[in-house]
N, C-alpha and C positions, 0 to 999 in steps of 0.2 A: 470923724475919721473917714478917707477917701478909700471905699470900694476898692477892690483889686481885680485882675484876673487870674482867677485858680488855675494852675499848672496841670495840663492835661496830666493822669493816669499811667502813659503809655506814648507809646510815640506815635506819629500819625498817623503812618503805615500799618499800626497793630490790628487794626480790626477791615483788613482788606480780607477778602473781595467784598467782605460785605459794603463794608462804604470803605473809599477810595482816599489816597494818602492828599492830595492837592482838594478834593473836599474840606477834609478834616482841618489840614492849613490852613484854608478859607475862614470857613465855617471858626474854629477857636480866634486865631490870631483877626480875625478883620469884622465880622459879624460878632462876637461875644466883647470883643475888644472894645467895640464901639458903643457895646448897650451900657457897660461900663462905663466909660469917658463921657457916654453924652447923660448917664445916670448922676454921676459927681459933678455936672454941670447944673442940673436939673435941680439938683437939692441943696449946692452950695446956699451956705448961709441962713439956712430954715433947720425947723427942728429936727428934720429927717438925718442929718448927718449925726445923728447920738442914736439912731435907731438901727438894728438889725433887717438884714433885707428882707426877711418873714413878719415883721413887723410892720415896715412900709405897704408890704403886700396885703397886710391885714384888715390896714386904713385904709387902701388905695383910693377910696373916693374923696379922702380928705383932699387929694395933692393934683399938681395940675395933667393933664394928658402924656407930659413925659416922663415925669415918675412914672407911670402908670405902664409904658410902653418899652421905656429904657430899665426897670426895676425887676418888671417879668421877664426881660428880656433875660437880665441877668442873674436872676433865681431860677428861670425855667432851664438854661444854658448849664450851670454851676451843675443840675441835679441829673441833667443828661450823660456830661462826660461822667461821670460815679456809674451808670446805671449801665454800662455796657463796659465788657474787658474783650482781650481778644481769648478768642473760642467761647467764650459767654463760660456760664456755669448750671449746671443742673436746679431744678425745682426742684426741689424736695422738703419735707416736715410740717412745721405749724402755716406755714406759706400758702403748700402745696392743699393742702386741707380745709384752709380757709378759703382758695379757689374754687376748692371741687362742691364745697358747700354754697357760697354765693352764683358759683356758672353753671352747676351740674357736671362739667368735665372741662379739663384745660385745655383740651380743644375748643367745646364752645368758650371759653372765655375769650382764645386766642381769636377767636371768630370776631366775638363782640369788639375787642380792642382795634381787630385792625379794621374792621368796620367801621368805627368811629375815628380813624386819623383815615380812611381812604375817603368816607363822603366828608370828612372837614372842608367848607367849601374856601378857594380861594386858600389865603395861610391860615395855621395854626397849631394846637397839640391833643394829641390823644392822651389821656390819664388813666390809671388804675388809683386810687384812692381810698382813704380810709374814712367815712363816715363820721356825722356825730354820735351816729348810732354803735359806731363801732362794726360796722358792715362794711365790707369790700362794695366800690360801686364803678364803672367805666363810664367814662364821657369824654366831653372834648372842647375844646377852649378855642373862640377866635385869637389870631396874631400875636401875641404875647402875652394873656392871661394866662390865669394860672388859680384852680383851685381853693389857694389859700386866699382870693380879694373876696371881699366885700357884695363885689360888684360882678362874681362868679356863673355862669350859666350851673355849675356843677362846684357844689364845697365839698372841702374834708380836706384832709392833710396827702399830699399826691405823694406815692411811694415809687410808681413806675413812669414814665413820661416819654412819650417820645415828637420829636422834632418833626412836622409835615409842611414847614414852609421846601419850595420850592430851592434853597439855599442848601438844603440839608442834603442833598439826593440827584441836583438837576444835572450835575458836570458827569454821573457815571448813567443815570437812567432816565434823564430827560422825565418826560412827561409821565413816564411810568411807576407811579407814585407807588402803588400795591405791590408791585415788585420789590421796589425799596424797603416797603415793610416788612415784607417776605422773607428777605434777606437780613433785616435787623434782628429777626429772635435767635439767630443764629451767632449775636454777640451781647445778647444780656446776660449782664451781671446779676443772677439771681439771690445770690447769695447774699449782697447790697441792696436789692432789694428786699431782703427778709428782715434785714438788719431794720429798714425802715419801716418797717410793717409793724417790729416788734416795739419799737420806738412809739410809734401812732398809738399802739392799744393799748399803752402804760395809761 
């Protein structure tokens, strides 16, 4: 079965100012659109088209460079639009607590996070993660990895993730990537991310 593109959330505009409506057009419809189309290129007619995208992502060193680049593309894409609403939502409960335990405070976590998507060199993604330990952990992923490979700088099941290619940010804040992040906690969907968290520790 041929891969889709999930329907954004919200409309493009919804999460302005933080990020900007002709980004998000961009960025959905032509960038996620394409990791798609060129991912159901990639895998016609091999075993991956009976597998789930979390699956492909599990093997990824089975399969050749485009699965690998066009797969994440579109598992890392899928789990961003879910992870932000417009006005974001409140931290709070088993979330918030398992934060304040792995960082010391949600500030420093929010330190570490964006730390790790501002020195991402070149592209890639910054993650929050859920261990095999069952520990909150943050890192960061060259170009369209993702957590869930094989072939991972950083494992575990990614619950928060956000987007540092130059794609994501470049049309409103140019080179000013730390800004960009600045302005992105200001439309996370925490709540979605709890949801995911509570998902991972089962």
């Amino acid at each position: 079965m041929a891969f889709e593109l999930p329907k954004l959330p919200y409309p493009f505009a919804a999460l302005e100012p933080s990020i900007d409506a002709r980004t998000m057009e961009i960025h959905h419809g032509k960038h996620h659109q394409g990791y798609v189309t060129n991912l159901n290129n990639a895998i016609s007619g091999t075993d991956a088209g009976n597998l789930s995208i979390e699956d492909i992502c599990k093997q990824i060193s089975r399969y050749p460079v485009a699965v690998r680049n066009n797969g994440g593309g579109h598992f890392n894409h899928s789990l961003f639009w879910t992870v932000m609403k417009p006005g974001g939502s409140p931290l709070s409960g088993t979330l918030k607590e398992a934060i304040t335990s792995a960082f010391g405070t949600v500030d420093e976590f929010r330190n570490k996070f964006a730390a790790a998507g501002a020195s991402r060199f070149g592209s890639g993604w910054a993650w929050l993660v859920v261990g095999q330990d069952k520990k909150l952990a943050v890192g960061s992923t060259p170009n369209q990895d993702n957590p869930l490979m094989d072939i991972a700088e950083i494992k575990g099941i990614p619950v928060l993730g956000l987007d540092v290619w130059e794609h994501a940010y470049y049309l409103n804040y140019q080179n000013r990537r730390p800004d960009y992040i600045s302005a992105w906690w200001n439309v996370v969907h925490w709540d979605e991310v709890a949801r995911r968290f509570a998902a991972a520790m089962k």
